[in-house]
C-alpha positions as a Markdown table, in Angstrom:
| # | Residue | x | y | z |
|---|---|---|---|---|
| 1 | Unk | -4.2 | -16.3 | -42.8 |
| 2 | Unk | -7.8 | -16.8 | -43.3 |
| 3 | Unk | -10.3 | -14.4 | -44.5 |
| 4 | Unk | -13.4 | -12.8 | -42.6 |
| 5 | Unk | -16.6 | -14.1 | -44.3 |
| 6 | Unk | -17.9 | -10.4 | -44.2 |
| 7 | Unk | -14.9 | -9.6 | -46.4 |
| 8 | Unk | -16.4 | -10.4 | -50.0 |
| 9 | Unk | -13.0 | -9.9 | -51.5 |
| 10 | Unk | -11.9 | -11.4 | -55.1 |
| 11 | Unk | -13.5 | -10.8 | -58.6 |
| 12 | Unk | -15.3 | -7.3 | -57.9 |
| 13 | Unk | -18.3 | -5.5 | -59.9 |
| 14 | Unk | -19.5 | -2.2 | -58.7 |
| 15 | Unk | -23.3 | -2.3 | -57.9 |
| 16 | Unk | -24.7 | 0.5 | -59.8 |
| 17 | Unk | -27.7 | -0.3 | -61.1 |
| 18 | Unk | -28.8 | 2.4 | -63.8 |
| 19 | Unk | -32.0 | 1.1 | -64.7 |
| 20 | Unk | -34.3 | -1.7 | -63.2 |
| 21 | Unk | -34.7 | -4.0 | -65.8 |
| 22 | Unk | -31.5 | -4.5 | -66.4 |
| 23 | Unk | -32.5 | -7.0 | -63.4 |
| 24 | Unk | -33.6 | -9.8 | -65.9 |
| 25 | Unk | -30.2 | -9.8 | -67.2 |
| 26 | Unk | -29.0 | -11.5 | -63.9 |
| 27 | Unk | -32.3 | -13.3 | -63.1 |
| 28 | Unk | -31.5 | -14.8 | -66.8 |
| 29 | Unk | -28.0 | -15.7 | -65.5 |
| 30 | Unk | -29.5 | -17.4 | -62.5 |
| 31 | Unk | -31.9 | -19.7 | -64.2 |
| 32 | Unk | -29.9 | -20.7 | -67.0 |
| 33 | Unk | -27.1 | -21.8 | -64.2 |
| 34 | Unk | -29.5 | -23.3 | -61.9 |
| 35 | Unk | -31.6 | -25.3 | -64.3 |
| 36 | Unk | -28.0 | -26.9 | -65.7 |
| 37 | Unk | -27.3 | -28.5 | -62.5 |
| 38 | Unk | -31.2 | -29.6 | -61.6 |
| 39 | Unk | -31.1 | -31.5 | -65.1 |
| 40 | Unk | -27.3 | -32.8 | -63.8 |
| 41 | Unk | -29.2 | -34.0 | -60.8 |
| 42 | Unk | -32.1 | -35.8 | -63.3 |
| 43 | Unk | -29.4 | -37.6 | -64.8 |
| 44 | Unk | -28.1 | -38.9 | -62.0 |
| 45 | Unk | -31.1 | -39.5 | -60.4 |
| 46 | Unk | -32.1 | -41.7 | -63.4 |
| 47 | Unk | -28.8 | -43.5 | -63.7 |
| 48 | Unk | -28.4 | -44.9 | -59.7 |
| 49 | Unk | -32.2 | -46.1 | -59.7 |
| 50 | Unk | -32.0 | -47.8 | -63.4 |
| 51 | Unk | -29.1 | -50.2 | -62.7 |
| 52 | Unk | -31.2 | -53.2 | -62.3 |
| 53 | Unk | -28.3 | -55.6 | -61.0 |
| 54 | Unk | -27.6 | -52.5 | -58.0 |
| 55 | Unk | -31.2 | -52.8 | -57.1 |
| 56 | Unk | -30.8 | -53.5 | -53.5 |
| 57 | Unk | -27.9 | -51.3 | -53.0 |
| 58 | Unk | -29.2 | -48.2 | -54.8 |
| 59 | Unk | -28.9 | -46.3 | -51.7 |
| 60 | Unk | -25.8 | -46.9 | -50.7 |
| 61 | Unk | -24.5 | -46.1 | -54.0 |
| 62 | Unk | -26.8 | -43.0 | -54.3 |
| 63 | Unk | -25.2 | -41.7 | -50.7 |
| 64 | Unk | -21.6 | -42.6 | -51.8 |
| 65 | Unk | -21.6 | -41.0 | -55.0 |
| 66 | Unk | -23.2 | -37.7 | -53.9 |
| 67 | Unk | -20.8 | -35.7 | -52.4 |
| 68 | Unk | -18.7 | -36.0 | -56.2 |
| 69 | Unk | -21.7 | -34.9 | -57.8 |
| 70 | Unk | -22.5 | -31.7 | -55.6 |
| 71 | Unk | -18.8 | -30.7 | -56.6 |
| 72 | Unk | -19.3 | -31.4 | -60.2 |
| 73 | Unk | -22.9 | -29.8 | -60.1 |
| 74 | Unk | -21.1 | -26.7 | -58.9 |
| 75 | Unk | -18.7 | -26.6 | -61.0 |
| 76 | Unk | -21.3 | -26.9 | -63.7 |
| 77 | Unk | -23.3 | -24.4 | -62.5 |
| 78 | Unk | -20.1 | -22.1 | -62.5 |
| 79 | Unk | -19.2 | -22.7 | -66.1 |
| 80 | Unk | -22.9 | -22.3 | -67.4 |
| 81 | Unk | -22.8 | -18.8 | -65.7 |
| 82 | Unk | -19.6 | -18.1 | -66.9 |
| 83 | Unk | -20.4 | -19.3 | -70.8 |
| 84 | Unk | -23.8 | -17.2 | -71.0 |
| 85 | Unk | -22.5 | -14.2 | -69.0 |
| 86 | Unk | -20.0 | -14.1 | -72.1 |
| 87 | Unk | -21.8 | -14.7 | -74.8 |
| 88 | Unk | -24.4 | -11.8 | -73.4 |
| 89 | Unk | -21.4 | -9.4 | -73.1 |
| 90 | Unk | -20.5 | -10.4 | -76.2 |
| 91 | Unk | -23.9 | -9.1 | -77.4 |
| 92 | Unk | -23.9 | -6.2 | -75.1 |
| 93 | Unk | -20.5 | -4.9 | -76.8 |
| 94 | Unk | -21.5 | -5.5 | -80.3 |
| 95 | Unk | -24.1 | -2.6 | -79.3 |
| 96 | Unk | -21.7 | -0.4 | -77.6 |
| 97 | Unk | -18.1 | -1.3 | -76.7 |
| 98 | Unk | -16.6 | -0.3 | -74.0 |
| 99 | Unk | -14.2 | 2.9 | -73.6 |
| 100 | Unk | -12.1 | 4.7 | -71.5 |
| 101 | Unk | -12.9 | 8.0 | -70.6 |
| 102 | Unk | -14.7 | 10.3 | -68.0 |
| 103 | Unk | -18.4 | 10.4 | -68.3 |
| 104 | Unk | -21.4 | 11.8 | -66.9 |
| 105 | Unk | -23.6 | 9.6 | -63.8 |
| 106 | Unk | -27.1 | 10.0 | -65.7 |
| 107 | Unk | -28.9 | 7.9 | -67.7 |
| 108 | Unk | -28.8 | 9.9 | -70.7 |
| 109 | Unk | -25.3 | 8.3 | -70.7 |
| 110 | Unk | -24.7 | 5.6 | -73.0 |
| 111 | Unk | -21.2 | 4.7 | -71.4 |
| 112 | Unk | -22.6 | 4.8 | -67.7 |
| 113 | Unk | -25.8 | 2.8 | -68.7 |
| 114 | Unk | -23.9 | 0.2 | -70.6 |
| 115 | Unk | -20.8 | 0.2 | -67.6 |
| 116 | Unk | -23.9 | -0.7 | -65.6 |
| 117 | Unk | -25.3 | -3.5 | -67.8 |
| 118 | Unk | -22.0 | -4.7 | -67.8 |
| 119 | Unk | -21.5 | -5.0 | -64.1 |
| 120 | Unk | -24.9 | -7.1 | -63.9 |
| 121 | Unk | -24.2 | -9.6 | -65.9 |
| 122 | Unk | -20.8 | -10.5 | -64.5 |
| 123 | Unk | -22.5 | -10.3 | -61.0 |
| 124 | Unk | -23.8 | -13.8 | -60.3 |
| 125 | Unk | -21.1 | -15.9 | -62.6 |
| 126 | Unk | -18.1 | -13.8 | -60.2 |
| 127 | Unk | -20.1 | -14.3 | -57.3 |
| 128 | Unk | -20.5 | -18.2 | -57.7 |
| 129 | Unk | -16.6 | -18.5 | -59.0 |
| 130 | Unk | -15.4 | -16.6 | -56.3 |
| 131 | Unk | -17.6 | -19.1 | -53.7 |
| 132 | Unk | -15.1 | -22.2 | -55.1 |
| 133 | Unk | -12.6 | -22.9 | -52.8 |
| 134 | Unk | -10.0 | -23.2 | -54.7 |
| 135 | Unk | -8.5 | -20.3 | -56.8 |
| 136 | Unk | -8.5 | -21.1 | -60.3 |
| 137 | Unk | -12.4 | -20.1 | -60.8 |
| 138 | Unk | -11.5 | -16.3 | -60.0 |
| 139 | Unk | -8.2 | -16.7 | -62.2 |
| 140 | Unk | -10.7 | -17.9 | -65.1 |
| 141 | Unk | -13.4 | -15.8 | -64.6 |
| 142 | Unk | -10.9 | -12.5 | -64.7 |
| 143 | Unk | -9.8 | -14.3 | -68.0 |
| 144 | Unk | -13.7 | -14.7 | -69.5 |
| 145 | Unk | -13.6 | -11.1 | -69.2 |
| 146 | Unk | -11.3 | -9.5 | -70.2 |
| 147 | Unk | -8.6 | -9.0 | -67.4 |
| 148 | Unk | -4.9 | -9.8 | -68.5 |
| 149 | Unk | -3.7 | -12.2 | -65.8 |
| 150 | Unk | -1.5 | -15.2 | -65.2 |
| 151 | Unk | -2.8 | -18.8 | -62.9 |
| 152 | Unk | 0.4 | -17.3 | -61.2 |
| 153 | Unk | -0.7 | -14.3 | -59.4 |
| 154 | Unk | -2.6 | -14.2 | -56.2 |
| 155 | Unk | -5.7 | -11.6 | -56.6 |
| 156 | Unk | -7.6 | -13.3 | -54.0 |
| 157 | Unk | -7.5 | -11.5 | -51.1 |
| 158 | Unk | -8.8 | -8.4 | -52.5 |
| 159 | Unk | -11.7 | -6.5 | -54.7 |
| 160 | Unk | -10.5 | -6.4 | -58.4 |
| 161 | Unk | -12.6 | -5.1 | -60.7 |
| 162 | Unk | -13.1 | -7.0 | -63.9 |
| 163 | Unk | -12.5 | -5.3 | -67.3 |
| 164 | Unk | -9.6 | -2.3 | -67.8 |
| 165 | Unk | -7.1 | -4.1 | -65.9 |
| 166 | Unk | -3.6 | -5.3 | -66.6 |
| 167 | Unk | -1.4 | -7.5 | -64.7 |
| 168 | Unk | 2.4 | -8.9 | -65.1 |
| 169 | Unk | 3.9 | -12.3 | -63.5 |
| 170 | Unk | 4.0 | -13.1 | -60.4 |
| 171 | Unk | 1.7 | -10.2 | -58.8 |
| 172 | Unk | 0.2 | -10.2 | -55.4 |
| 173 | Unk | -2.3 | -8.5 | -54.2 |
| 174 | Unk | -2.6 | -7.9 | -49.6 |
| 175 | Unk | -6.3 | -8.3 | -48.1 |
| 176 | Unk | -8.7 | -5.9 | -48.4 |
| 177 | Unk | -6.6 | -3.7 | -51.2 |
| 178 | Unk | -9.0 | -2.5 | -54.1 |
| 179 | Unk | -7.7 | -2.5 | -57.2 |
| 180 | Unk | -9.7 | -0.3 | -59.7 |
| 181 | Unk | -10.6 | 0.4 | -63.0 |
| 182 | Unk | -13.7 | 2.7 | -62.7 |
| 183 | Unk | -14.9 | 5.1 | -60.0 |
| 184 | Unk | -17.7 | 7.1 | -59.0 |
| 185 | Unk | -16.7 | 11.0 | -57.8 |
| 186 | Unk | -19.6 | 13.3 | -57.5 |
| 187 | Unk | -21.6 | 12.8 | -60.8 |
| 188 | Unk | -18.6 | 11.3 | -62.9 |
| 189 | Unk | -17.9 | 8.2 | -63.4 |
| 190 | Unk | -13.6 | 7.6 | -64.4 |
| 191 | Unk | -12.8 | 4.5 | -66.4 |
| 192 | Unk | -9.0 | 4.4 | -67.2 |
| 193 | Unk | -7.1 | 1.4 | -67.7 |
| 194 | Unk | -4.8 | -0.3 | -64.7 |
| 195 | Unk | -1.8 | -1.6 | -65.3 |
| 196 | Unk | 0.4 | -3.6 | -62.9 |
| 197 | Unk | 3.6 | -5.1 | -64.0 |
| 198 | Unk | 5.8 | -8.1 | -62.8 |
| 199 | Unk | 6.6 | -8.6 | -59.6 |
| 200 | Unk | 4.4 | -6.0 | -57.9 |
| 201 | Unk | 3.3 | -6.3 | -54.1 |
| 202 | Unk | 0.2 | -4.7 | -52.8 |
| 203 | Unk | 0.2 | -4.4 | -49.7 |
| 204 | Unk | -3.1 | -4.5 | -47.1 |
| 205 | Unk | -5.8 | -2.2 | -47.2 |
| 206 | Unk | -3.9 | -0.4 | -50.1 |
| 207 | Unk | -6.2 | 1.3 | -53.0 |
| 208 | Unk | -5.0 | 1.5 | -56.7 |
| 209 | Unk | -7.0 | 4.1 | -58.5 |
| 210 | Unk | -8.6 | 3.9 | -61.9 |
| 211 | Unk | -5.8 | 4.6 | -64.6 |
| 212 | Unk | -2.4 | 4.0 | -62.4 |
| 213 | Unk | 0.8 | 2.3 | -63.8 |
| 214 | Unk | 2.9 | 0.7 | -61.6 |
| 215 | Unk | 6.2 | -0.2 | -62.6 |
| 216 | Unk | 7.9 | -3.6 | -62.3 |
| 217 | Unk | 9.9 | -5.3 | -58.8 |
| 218 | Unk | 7.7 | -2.1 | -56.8 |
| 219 | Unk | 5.8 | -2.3 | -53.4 |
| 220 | Unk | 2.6 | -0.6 | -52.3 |
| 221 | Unk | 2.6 | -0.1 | -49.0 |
| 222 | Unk | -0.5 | -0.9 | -46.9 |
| 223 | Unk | -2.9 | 1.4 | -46.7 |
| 224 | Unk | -1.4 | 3.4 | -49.8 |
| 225 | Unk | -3.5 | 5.2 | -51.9 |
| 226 | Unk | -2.9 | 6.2 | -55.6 |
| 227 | Unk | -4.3 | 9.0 | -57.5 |
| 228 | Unk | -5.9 | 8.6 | -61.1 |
| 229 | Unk | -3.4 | 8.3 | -63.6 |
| 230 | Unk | -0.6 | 8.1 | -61.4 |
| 231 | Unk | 2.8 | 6.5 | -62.7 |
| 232 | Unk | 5.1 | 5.0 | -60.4 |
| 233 | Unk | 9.0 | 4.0 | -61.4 |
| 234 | Unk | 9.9 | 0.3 | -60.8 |
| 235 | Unk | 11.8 | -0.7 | -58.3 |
| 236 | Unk | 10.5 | 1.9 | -55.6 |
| 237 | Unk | 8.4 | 1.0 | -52.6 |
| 238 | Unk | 5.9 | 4.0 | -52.5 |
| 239 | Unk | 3.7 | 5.1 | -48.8 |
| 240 | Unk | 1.3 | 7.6 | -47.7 |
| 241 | Unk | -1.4 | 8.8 | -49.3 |
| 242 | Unk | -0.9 | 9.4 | -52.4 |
| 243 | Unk | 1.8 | 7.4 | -53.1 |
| 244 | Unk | 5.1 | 8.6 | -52.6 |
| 245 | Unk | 8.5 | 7.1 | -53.0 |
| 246 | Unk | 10.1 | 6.0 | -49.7 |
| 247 | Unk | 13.0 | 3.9 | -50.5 |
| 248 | Unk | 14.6 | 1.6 | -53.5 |
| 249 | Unk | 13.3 | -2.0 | -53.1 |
| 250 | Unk | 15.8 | -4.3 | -52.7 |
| 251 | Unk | 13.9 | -7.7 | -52.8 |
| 252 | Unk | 14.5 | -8.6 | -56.1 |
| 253 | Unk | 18.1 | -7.8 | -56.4 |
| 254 | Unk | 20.6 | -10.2 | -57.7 |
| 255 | Unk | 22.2 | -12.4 | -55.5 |
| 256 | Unk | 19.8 | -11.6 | -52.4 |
| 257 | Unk | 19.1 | -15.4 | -52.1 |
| 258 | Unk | 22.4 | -16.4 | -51.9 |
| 259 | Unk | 23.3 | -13.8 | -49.4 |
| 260 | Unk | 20.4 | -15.5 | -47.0 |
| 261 | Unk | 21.2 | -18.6 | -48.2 |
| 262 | Unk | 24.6 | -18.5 | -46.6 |
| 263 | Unk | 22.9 | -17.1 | -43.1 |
| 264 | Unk | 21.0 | -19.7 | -43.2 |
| 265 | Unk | 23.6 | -22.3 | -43.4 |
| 266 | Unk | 25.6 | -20.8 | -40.7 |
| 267 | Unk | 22.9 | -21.3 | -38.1 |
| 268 | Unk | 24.8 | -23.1 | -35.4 |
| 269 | Unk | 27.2 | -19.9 | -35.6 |
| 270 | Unk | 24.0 | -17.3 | -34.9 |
| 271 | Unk | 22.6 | -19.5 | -32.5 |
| 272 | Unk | 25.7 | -19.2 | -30.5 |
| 273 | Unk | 26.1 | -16.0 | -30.9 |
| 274 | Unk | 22.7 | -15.1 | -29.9 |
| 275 | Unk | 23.1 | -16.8 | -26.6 |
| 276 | Unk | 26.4 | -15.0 | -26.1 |
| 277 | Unk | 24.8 | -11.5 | -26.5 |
| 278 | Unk | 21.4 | -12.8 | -24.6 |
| 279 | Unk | 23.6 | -13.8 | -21.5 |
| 280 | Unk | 25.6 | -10.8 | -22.2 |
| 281 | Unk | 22.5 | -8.5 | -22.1 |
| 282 | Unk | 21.6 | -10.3 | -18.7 |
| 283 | Unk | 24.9 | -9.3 | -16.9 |
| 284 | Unk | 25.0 | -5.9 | -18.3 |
| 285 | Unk | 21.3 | -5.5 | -16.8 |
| 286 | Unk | 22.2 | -7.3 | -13.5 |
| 287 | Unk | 25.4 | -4.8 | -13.8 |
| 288 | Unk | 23.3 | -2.0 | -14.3 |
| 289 | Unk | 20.2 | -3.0 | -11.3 |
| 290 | Unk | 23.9 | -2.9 | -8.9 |
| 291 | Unk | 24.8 | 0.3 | -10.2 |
| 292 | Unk | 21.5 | 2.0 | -9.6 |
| 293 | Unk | 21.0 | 0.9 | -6.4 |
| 294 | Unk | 24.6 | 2.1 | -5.3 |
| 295 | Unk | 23.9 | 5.3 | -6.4 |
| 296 | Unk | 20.2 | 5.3 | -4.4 |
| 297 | Unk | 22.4 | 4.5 | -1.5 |
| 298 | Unk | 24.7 | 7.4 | -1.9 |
| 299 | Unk | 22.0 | 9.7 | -2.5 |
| 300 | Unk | 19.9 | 9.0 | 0.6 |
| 301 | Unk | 23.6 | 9.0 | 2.7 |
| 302 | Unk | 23.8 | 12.4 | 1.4 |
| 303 | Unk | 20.1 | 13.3 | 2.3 |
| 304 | Unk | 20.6 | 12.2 | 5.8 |
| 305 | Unk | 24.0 | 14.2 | 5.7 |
| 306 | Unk | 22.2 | 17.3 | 5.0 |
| 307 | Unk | 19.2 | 16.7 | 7.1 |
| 308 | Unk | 21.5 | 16.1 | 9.7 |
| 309 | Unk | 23.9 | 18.8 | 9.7 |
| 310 | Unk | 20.9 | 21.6 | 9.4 |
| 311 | Unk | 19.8 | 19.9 | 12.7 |
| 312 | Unk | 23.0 | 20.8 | 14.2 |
| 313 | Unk | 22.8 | 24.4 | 12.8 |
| 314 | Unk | 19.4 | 24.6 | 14.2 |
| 315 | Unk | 20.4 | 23.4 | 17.8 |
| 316 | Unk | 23.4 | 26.0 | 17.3 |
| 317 | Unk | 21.1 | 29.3 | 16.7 |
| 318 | Unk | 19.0 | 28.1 | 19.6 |
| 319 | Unk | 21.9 | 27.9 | 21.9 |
| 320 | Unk | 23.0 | 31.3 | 20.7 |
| 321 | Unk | 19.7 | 32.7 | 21.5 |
């Protein structure tokens, strides 16, 4: 199923900027990246037009060649962002390292101010890896900072926010779910760890909330919503808003494949007996379209019955009279 364009889903950083020039940060990030792949260009440039014994096809060559280059100049670009977003972090964190906790939205904040630093510098390098078209970028750039994940889970279709979070095998996350590690109510800002173990489906449009641990083989409905902190037991599928439990998941029980497996096999057999209850269903609503118009019948004989005999009562009294 594809994806709206208007739907920036994928890596996620909140866009709270505390202070201004915190700006040069990513304006850093952005000509560091884009000066990489201008030199990349150079290079190339100056290799196609040197080779004396291409001379007259230079051109051709330089046309040919072009379209691997613009994939490997993005790719460049991606990394370069990627590298020095880390290595800034790196620096950031020596300064003040991040924490859990509930802190005040003001700049007299040292955990707010730096949350926001943070969030700029990982802006442009998850914005570009998010842009590639395949997956792996996002998978890496959730790695380069600091998101427990596996090349095996889908995170793709939704915002996921970039540091606090935790995730098991084999985790999928529907579109336009938010998975979160900080949030913003009133003048507090909430940063509690996520954790999502193995096996774990999130269903569309559902929101995870800062500090919730949900346990192995469970289901998130869509358009669930959990509240901070909240634990949910493994193997439940949970609803409603908050998240309750509405029934044992069953999905992941042993021997499920085999039990469709052997359906499957059998199709001739379901195929038949679909067409028996199909044609069945047909008589019995032929049956039924006999029935009810027997029945109109009877009821308008009666009608006429009655209107009849009060005529005859009527031409009686005026007899009488």
């Amino acid at each position: 199923m594809s994806v709206p364009s208007a739907m920036r889903v994928g890596p996620f950083t909140a866009t709270v900027l505390a202070k201004k020039k915190y700006i040069i940060f990513y304006l850093f990030l952005m000509w560091i990246s884009i000066l990489s792949i201008v030199l990349e260009f150079w290079i190339y440039w100056q290799i196609i037009f040197n080779w004396k014994f291409l001379f007259q096809w230079r051109l051709i060559h330089f046309y040919i060649f072009l379209p691997l280059v613009c994939v490997l100049m993005y790719v460049t670009i991606v990394f370069v962002s990627l590298f020095f977003a880390k290595i800034l972090l790196i620096i950031v964190n020596l300064f003040h390292k991040p924490r859990e906790g509930v802190f005040l939205r003001d700049n007299s904040d040292k955990d707010y101010k730096y949350w926001s630093l943070r969030n700029t510098i990982k802006r442009w390098p998850v914005w570009l890896s998010h842009r590639f078209p395949f997956p792996f970028m996002d998978n890496l750039c959730f790695k380069l900072f600091g998101v427990k994940t596996k090349f095996s889970n889908s995170l793709f279709e939704g915002w996921v926010d970039c540091e606090f979070i935790e995730f098991g095998d084999n985790v999928v996350v529907g579109q336009g779910s938010i998975i979160q590690s900080a949030t913003i109510i009133g003048n507090l800002l909430i940063i509690k760890k996520t954790k999502i173990n193995e096996n774990v489906r999130i269903g569309t449009h559902a929101i995870v909330m800062p500090g919730t641990n949900i346990g192995k083989n469970s289901v998130l409905a869509a358009s669930t919503v959990t509240t901070i902190g909240q634990e949910l037991e493994e193997g439940w599928i949970y609803v409603g808003i908050p998240a309750q439990k509405f029934k044992k998941n069953k999905f992941f029980e042993d021997g499920l494949r085999d039990i469709i497996g052997r359906r499957i096999e059998d199709e001739d057999l379901v195929r038949k007996k679909y067409e028996e209850l199909y044609i069945r269903r047909h008589d019995e609503h032929g049956a039924l379209r006999e029935r009810m118009h027997a029945q109109r019948e009877r009821i308008e004989e009666k009608l006429r019955e009655r209107v009849h005999t009060q005529k005859e009562k009527l031409e009686e009294r005026k007899k009488k009279k």
